[in-house]
C-alpha positions as CSV (number, residue, x, y, z in Angstrom):
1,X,-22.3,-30.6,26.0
2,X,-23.7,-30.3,22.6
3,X,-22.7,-27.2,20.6
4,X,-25.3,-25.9,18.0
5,X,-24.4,-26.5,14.1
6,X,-25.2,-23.5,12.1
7,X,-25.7,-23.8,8.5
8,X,-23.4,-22.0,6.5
9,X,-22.7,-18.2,6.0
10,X,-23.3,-17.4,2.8
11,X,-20.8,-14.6,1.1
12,X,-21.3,-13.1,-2.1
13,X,-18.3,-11.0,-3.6
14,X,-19.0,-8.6,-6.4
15,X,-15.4,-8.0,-7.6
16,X,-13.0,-7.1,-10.9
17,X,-10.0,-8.6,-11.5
18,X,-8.1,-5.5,-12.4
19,X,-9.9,-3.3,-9.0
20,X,-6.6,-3.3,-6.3
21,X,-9.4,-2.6,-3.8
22,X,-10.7,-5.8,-4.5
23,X,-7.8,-7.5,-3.4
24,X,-7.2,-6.2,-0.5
25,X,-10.7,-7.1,0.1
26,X,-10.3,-10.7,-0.8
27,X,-7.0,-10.6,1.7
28,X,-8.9,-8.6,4.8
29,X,-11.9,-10.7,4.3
30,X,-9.8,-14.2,4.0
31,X,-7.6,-12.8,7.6
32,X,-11.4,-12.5,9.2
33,X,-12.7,-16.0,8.5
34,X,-9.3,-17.3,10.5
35,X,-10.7,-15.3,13.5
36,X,-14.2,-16.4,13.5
37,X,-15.3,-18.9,16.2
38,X,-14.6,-22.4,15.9
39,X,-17.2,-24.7,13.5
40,X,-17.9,-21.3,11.5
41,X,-18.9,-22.4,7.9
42,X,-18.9,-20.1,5.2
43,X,-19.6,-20.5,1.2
44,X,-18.2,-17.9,-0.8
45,X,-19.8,-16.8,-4.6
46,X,-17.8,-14.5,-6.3
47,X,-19.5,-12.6,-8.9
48,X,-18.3,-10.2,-11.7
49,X,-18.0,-6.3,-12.0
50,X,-16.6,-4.1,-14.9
51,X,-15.3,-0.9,-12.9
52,X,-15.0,0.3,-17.3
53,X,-16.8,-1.3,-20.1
54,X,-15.8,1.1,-22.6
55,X,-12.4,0.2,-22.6
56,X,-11.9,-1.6,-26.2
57,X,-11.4,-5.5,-26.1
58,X,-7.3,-4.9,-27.1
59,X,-6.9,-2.7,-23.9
60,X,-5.2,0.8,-23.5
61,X,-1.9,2.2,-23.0
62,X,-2.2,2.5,-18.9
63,X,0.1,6.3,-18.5
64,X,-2.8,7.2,-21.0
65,X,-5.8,6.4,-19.8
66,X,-5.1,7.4,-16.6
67,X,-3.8,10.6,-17.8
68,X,-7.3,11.0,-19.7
69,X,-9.2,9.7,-16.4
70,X,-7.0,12.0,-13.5
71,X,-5.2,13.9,-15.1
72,X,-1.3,14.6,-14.4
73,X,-1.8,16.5,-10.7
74,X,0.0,13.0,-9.6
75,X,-2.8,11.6,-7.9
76,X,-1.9,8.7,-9.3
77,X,1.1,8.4,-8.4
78,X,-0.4,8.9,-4.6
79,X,-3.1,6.6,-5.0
80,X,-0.2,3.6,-6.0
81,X,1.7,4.7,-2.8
82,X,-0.7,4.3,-1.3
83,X,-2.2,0.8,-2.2
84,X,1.5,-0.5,-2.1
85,X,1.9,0.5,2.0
86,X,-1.8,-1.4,2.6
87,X,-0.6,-3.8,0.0
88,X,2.5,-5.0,2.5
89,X,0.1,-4.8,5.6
90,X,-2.0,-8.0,3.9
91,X,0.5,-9.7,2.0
92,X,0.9,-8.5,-1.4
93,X,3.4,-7.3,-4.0
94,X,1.7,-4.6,-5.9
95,X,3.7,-3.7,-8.7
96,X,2.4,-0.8,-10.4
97,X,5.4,-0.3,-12.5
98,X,5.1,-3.5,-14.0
99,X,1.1,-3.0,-15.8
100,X,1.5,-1.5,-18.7
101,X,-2.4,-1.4,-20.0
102,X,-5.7,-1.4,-19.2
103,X,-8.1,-3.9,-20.4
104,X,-11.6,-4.7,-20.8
105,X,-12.2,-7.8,-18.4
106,X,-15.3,-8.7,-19.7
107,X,-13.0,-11.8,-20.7
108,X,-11.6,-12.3,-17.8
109,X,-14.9,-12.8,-16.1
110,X,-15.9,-15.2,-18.9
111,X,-13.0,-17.7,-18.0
112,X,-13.7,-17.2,-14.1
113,X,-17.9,-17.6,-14.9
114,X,-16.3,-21.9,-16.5
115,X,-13.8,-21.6,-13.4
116,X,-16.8,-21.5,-11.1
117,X,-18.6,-23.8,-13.0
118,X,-15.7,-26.6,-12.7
119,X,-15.1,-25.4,-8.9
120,X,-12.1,-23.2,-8.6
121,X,-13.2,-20.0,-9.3
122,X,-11.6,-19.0,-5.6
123,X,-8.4,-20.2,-6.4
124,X,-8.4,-18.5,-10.5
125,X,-9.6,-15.0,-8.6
126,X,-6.2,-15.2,-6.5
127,X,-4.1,-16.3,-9.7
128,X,-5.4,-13.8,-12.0
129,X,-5.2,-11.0,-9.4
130,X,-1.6,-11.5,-8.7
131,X,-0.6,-11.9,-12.7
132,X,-1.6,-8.6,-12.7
133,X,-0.8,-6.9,-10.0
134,X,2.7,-8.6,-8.7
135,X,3.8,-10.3,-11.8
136,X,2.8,-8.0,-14.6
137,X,1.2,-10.4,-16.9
138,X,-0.5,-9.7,-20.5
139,X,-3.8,-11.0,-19.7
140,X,-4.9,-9.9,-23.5
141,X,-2.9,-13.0,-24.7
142,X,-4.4,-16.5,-24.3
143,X,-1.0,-17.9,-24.0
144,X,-0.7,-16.3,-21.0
145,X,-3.9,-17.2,-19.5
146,X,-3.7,-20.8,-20.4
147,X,-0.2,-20.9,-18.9
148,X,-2.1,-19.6,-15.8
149,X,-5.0,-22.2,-15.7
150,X,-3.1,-25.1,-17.0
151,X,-2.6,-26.5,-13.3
152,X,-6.5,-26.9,-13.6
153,X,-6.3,-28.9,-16.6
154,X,-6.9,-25.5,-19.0
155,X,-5.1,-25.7,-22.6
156,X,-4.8,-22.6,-25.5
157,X,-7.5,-24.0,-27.1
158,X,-9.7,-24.5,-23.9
159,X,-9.2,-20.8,-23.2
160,X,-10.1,-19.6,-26.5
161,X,-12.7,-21.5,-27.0
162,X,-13.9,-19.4,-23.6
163,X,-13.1,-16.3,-24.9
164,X,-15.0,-16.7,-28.1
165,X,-18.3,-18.3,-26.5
166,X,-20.4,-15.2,-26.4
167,X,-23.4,-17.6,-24.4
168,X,-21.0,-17.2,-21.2
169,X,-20.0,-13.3,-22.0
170,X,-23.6,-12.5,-21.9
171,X,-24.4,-14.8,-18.9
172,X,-21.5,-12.8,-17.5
173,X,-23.1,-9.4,-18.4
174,X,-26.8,-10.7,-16.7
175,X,-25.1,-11.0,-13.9
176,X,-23.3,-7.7,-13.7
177,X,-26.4,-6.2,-14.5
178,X,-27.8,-8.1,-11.9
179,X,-25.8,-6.6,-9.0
180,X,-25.8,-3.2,-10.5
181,X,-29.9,-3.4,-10.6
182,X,-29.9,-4.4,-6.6
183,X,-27.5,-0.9,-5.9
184,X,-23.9,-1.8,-6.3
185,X,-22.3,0.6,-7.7
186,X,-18.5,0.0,-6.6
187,X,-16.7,-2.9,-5.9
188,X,-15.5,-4.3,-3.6
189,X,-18.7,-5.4,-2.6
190,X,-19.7,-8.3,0.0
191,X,-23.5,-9.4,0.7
192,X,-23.7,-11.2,3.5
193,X,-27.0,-14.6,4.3
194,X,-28.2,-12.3,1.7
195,X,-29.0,-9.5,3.7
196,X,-26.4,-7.6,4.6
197,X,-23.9,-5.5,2.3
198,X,-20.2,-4.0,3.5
199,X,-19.1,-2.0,1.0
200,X,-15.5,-1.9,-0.1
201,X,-12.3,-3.3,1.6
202,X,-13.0,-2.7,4.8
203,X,-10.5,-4.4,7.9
204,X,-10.7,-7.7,8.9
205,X,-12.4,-5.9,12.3
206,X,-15.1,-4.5,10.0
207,X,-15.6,-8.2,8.5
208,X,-15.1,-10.4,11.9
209,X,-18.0,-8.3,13.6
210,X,-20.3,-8.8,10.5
211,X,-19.9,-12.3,10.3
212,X,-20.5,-12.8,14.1
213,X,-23.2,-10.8,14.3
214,X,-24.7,-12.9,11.3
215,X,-23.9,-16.3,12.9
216,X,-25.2,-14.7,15.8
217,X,-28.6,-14.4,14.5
218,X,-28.6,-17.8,13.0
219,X,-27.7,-19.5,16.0
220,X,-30.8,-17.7,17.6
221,X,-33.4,-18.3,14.8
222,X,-32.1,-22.1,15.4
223,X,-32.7,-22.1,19.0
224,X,-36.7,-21.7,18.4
225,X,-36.7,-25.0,16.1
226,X,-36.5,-27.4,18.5
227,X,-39.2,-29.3,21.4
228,X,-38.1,-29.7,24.2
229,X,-40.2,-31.0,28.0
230,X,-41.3,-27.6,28.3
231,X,-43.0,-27.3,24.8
232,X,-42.0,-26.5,21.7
């Protein structure tokens, strides 16, 4: 018996590198697609978010801005608790005690807008997520980021050259502006074919039902493109 092909499901992530959120998302969202029926094809974008742009391009002192942004009633201290018990339920290492700043990503972005462009922007999202969250990388110094691209052929000068191109930082900003202009507003954020939006990172549940329901719907638009004896 033939089984129906559907096309693709599109999935557009709207993510920062530094947002913890988002990689839980990535984590919940990548234990979903393992549960989804078999012959379920899906295409993943990833597309950038700056959760703060006014952080200067050096970065801050972390304890400080935080302290400027929550204060010291140590709800901090109980959001990191927090994320590091979820953290453990999906498979990763936070280590809050190793980030020692805060930067502006808007350069991280520009290195994962030529990632995408040469095909492994999936794989540099996972690498540059866990440099900062598990193994408390600089990500201000291009040493460091070229250490962390060079298995994708990525040199010092390749990476600088990136990071001084200000063509791809304001492609990078369109497209932030972009997203913000059709309502996001906080990332995680996943668009699904292009119609429908789950906001933040919720459980793989949340993301399995979604994605059925969407292939769903596909496999029934499909089923009225086709002739058969009695008509078409």
């Amino acid at each position: 018996m033939f089984k129906p092909i559907t096309p693709a499901i599109t999935i557009d992530i709207v993510s920062d590198v530094v947002c913890p959120w988002c990689y839980v998302g990535k984590k919940r969202l990548e234990k979903a697609l393992t549960e989804l029926p078999e012959g379920s094809e899906v295409k993943i974008s990833w597309h950038p978010f700056q959760l703060d742009p006014t952080i200067p391009d050096v970065g801050m002192e972390r304890n400080e801005y935080f302290l400027r942004k929550f204060g010291n009633g140590g709800k901090v201290e109980q959001m990191h608790a927090h994320l590091t018990n979820v953290g453990h339920e999906v498979g990763i290492d936070f280590r809050f005690d190793t980030i020692t700043y805060v930067l502006n990503t808007i350069s991280l972005h520009k290195l994962l807008h030529v990632a995408g462009q040469e095909g492994f922007k999936d794989q540099a999202e996972e690498i540059l997520f866990k440099a900062y969250f598990t193994d408390g990388k600089d990500l201000r110094e291009a040493s460091v980021l070229a250490g962390l691209f060079e298995p994708f052929g990525w040199n010092q000068e390749k990476v600088e050259a990136i990071l001084a191109d200000d063509a791809i930082g304001y492609e990078v900003k369109q497209e932030i502006t972009h997203y913000q202009s059709m309502g996001v507003s906080g990332v995680p954020f996943f668009i699904l074919n292009n119609k429908y939006g789950v906001s933040g990172a919720q459980p793989s549940e949340v993301f399995v039902q979604a994605l059925t329901t969407v292939r769903d719907e596909m496999l029934e638009a499909m089923s009225g493109q086709a002739c058969g004896p009695e008509g078409c």
